[in-house]
C-alpha positions in Angstrom: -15.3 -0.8 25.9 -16.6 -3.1 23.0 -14.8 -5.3 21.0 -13.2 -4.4 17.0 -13.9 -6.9 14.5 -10.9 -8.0 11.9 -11.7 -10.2 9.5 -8.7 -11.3 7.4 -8.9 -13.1 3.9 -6.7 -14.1 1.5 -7.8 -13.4 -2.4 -7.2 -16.0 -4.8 -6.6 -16.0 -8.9 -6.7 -11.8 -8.8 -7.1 -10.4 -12.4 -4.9 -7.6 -12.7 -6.6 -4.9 -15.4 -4.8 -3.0 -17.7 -4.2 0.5 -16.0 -5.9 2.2 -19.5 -9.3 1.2 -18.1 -9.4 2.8 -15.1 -12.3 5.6 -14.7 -10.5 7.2 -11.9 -13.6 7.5 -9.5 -13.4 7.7 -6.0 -15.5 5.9 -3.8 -16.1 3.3 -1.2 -14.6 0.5 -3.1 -10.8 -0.1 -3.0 -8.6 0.9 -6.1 -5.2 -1.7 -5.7 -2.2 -0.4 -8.0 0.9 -2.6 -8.6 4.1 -0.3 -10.0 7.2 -1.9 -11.4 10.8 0.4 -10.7 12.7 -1.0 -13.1 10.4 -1.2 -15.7 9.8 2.5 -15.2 13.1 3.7 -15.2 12.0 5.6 -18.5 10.1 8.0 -16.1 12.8 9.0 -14.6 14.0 11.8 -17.7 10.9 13.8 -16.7 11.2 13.6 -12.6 12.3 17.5 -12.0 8.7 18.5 -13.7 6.9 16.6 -11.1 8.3 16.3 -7.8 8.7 18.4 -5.7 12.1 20.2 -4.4 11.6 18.3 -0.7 11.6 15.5 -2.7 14.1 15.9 -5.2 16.3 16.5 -1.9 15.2 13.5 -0.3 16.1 11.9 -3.1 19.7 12.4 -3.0 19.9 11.1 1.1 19.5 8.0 -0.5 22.8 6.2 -0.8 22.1 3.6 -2.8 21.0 4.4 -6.6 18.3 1.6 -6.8 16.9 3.3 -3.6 17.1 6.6 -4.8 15.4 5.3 -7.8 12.5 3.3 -6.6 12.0 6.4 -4.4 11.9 8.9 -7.6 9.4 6.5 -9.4 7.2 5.8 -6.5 6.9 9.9 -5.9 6.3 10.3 -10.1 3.7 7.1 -10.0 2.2 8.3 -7.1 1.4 12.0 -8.2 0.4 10.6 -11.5 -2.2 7.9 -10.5 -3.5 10.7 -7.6 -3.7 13.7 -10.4 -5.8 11.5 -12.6 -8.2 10.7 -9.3 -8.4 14.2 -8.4 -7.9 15.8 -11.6 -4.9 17.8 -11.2 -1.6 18.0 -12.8 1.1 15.7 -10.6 3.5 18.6 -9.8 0.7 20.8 -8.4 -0.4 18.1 -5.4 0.5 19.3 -2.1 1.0 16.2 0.1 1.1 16.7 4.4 1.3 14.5 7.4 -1.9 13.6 9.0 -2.0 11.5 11.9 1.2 10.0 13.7 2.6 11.4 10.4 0.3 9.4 7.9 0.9 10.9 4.5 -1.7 12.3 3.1 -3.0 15.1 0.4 -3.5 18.7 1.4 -5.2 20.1 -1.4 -7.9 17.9 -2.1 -10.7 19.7 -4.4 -14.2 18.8 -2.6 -13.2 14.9 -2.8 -12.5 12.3 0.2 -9.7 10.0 -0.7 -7.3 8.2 1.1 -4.2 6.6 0.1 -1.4 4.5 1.0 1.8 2.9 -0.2 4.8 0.8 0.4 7.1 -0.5 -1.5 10.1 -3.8 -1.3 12.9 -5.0 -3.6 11.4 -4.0 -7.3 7.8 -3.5 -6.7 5.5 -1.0 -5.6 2.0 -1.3 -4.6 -0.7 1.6 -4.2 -4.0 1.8 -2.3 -6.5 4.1 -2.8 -10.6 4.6 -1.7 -12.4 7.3 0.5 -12.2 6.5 3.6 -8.8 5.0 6.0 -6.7 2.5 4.4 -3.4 0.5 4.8 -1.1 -1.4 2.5 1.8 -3.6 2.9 4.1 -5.3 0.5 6.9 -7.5 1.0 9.6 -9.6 -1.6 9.2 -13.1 -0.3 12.5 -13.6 0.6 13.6 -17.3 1.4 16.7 -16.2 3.6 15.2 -14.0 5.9 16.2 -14.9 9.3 12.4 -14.3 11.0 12.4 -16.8 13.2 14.1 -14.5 15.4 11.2 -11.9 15.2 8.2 -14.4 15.6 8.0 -14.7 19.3 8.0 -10.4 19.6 5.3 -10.1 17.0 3.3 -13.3 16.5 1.1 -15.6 18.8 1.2 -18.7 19.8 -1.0 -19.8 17.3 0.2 -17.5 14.2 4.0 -19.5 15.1 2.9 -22.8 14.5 0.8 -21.7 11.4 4.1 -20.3 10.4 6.2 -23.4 10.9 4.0 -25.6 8.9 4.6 -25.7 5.0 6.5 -22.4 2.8 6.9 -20.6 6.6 8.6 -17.7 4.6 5.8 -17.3 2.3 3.3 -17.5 5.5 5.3 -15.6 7.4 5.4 -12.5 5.2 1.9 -13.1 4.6 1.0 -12.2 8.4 3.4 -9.4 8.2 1.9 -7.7 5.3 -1.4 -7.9 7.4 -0.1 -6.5 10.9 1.5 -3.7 8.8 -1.7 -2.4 6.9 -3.8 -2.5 9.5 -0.9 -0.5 11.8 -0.7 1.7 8.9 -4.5 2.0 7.9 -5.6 2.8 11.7 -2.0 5.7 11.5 -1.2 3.7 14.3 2.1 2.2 13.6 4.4 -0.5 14.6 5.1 0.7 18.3 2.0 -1.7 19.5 2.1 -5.0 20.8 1.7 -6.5 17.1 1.1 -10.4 19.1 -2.2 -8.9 19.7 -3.2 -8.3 16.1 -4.9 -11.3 14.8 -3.4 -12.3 11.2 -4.3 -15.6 10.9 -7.4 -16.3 8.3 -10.8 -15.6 10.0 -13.0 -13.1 11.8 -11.3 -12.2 15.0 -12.6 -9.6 18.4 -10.2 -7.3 19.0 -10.1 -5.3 22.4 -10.9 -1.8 20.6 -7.9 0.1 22.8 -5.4 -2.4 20.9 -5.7 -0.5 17.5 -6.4 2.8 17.0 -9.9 2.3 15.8 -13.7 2.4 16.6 -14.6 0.3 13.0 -13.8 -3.3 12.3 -11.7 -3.7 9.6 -11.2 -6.1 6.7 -7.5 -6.9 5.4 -7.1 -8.6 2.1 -4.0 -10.4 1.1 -3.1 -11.3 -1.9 -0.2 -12.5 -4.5 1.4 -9.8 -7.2 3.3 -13.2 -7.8 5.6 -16.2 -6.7 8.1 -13.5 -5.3 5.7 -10.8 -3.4 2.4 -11.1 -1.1 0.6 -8.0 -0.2 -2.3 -6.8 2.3 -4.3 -3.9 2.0 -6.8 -3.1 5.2 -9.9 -0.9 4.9 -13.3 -1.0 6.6 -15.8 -3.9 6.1 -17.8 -1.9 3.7 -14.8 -1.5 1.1 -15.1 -5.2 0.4 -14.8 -4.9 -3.1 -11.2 -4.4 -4.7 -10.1 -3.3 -8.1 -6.2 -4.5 -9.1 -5.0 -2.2 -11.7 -1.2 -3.3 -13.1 0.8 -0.2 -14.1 3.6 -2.4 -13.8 5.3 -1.1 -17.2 4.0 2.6 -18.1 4.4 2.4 -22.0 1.5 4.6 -23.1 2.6 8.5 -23.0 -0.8 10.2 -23.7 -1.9 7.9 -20.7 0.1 9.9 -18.3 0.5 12.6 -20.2 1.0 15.5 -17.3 2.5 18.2 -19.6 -0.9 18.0 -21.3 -3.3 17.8 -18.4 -5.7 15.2 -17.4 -9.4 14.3 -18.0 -12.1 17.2 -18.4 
């Protein structure tokens, strides 16, 4: 068996676009969305004509309102932003679980997209393109106890990376990567993460260590001084577009009583 190729880069000075210019057209280029929850809060008046009842119920497992409420808002961004793609009204998306439980959309018209999401503390981010991809976000948080995880998850080599200068900030820089690849490939966390490469560089990868035949690029980046983020796709979606719907002020926008674009 050959050898799988990740190539991992960090992205400097990012321009995050206003979410107003997007076109909404799939293809092999990599769509990056960064959603505030509080900031959205407004949304949540209209959440019953959107989601759907599996979700309203999951919903209310959460125990904690600001988890209940990020949920909510991630579920009303993410049919919004996915409508406009595939030009149908949020409530009517159908979403199923693909591989090893991979969320994904069941009634996609004649389209190929992919998607993925995570969320931490206040922020959301959102990935979407056409063919497999991963994201990761994580709050940069100072306090976090990791040195007790490194020697599970890390090399050798990623450790002492990690113990030089701002170790939490490099720390949850490496995470962010070993999650969205894990998460691009549907592969999850139950590998041996030591043996995915998350330092900068191009790296061979024996291809039975993730759950892949293509070699795959994983971009990390800032939103700002309190989150880094990754998002892993295939070398040919080199090209990434970071839309900020941080704050959705503008109702015609995401207007989904009225339907979308023609």
């Amino acid at each position: 068996m050959g050898a799988i190729k990740i190539t991992n880069r960090y992205l400097k000075d990012i321009t995050w676009l206003n979410y107003s210019g997007c076109n909404f057209k799939i293809n092999a280029d990599i769509d990056v969305w960064k959603i505030g929850v509080s900031a959205n809060l407004h949304l949540m008046a209209d959440f019953f004509s959107i989601i759907s009842p599996d979700e309203v119920l999951r919903a209310n497992r959460f125990y904690q309102l600001k988890d209940r409420n990020r949920y909510i808002i991630s579920r009303i961004i993410l049919r919004m932003i996915l409508g406009k793609y595939l030009n149908l009204m949020p409530a009517a998306i159908q979403f199923s679980a693909g591989k090893n439980n991979k969320p994904q959309v069941k009634n996609i018209p004649p389209l190929k997209l992919e998607y993925n999401m995570s969320h931490s503390a206040d922020a959301i981010l959102l990935a979407v393109s056409d063919s497999a991809i991963g994201a990761d976000i994580e709050f940069i948080n100072q306090s976090f106890g990791f040195n007790e995880v490194l020697a599970d998850n890390f090399s050798v080599d990623e450790i002492n990376d990690i113990n030089k200068a701002e170790p939490a900030s490099r720390f949850f820089t490496m995470w962010t990567r070993k999650e969205a690849i894990t998460k691009a490939t549907a592969q999850g966390l139950d590998c041996d993460l030591r043996l995915l490469p998350s330092l900068d560089g191009t790296y061979d990868v024996h291809e039975g260590v993730i759950a892949s035949e293509k070699d795959c690029l994983i971009s990390s980046f800032n939103l700002n001084d309190q989150y880094v983020a990754s998002v892993a796709g295939n070398t040919l979606a080199d090209k990434i577009t970071f839309w900020d719907a941080e704050t959705v002020n503008n109702p015609e926008f995401f207007n989904f009583k009225h339907g979308f674009r023609p």
